[in-house]
N, C-alpha and C positions, 0 to 999 in steps of 0.2 A: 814529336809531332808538331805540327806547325801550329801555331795558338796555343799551344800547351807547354807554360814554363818549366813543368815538372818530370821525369819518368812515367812514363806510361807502358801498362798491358791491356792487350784487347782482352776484354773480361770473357766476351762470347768464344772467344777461342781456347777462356784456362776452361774453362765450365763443359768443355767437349772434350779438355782433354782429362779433367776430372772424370769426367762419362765412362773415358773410355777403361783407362787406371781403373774405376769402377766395379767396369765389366769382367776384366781379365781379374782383378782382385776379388773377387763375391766367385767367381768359377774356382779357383785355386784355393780357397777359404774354404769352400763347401764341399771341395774335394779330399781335403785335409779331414776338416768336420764329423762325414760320412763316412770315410775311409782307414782315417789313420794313414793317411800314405802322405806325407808333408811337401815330396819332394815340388811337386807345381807351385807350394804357396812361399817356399825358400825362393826357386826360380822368380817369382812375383817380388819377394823381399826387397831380394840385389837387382833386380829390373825398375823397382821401385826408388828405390836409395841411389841407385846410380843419376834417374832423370830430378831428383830433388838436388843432389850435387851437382848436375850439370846444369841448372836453372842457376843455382846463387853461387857458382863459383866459375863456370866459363860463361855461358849466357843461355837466356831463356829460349835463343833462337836457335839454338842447335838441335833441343830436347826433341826425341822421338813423339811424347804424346804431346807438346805441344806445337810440331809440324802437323801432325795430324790430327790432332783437333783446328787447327787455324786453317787446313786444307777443307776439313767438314762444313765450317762456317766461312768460307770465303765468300759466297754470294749474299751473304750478310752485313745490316750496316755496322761497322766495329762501336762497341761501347768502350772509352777509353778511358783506366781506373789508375789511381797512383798506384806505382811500382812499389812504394814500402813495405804497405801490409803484408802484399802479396806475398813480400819476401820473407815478412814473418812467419807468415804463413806455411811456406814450403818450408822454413827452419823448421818450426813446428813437424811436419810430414817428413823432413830428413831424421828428426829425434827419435821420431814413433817405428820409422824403419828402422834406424839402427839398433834400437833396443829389442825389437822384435829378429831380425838377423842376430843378434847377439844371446838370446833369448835360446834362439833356435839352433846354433848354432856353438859358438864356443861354450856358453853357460851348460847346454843340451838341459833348461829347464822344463818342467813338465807342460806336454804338449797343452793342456789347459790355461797355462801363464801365455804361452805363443799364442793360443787363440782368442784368449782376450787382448793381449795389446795388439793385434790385426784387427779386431771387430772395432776397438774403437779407429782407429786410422781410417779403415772402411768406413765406420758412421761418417767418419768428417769427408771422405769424399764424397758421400751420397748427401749429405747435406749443402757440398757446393751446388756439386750436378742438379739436383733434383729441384734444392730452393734458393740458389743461390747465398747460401750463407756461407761466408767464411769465415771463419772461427778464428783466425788466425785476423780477419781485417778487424772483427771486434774487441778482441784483444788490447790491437792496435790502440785503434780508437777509445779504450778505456783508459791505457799505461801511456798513451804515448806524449810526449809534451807538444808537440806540434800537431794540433788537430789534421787529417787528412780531409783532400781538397773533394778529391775524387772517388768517391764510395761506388761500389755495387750496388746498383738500384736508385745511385742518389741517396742511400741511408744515411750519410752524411747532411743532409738539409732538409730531408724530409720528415716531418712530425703528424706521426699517423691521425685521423680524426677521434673523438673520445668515441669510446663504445656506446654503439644505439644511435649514432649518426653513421649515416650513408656517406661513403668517400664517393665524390665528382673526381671525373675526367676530363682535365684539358687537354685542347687538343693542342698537339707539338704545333711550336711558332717556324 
């Protein structure tokens, strides 16, 4: 991006495509859950594991849910966040998938162990979507030796006010 020394992703565009991964993943979870019939939350696995390898190993711009999440937010101003976390990040969601397809799959562990490692993988995308945390950028930001420039939110420079004080809003320069 022009002014921006670093790697960048538009944050508003992973956070829809988090949304969307979401939606499809909580329907295929709950259909597993209810049902006992796995075969949708498998399909969701390898549909999952695929766009986390297609983000950190051909490029972020190819991925289906992040075409489509970056189409849902196009009329939107871009927030633009370092590329690193992120990537840890999706490392992280490529790990939780393939243990979870692995899980499900060649181990054929008790459907119980598969629905715990999806529910947590699900928590972390509803904790993007929902409040923009990523777990994967905090991480980061704890382990990493080079602090990140670019946070979601600004967490990166922002320090909340103590409790029992009112936080003020400035207005964008």
């Amino acid at each position: 991006m022009d002014g921006i020394d670093i790697p960048v992703f538009n944050e508003r565009a992973i956070r829809a495509a988090a949304g969307l991964l979401f939606l499809v993943g909580i329907i295929a979870f709950m259909i597993a859950a209810l049902t006992g019939f796995f075969q949708p939350l498998r399909a969701f696995g390898f549909l999952f594991m695929v766009d986390m390898m297609l983000r950190l190993f051909v490029s972020a711009r190819y991925t289906p849910s992040l075409l489509l999440g970056s189409l849902a937010v196009r009329r939107q101003r871009p927030e633009w966040v370092s590329a690193e976390p992120k990537k840890l990040a999706w490392s992280l969601g490529l790990g939780m998938a393939f243990s979870s397809c692995l899980a499900m799959g060649l181990l054929g562990l008790d459907p119980l162990i598969t629905l715990a490692l999806c529910s947590g993988c699900l928590t972390l995308l509803f904790l993007e979507t929902a409040f923009g945390i990523c777990v994967g950028c905090e991480l980061s930001r704890v382990f990493s030796r080079t602090k990140p420039t670019l946070c979601p939110g600004d967490t990166c420079n922002y320090t909340p006010p103590p409790r029992g004080r009112n936080a003020t809003v400035a207005p964008r320069p």
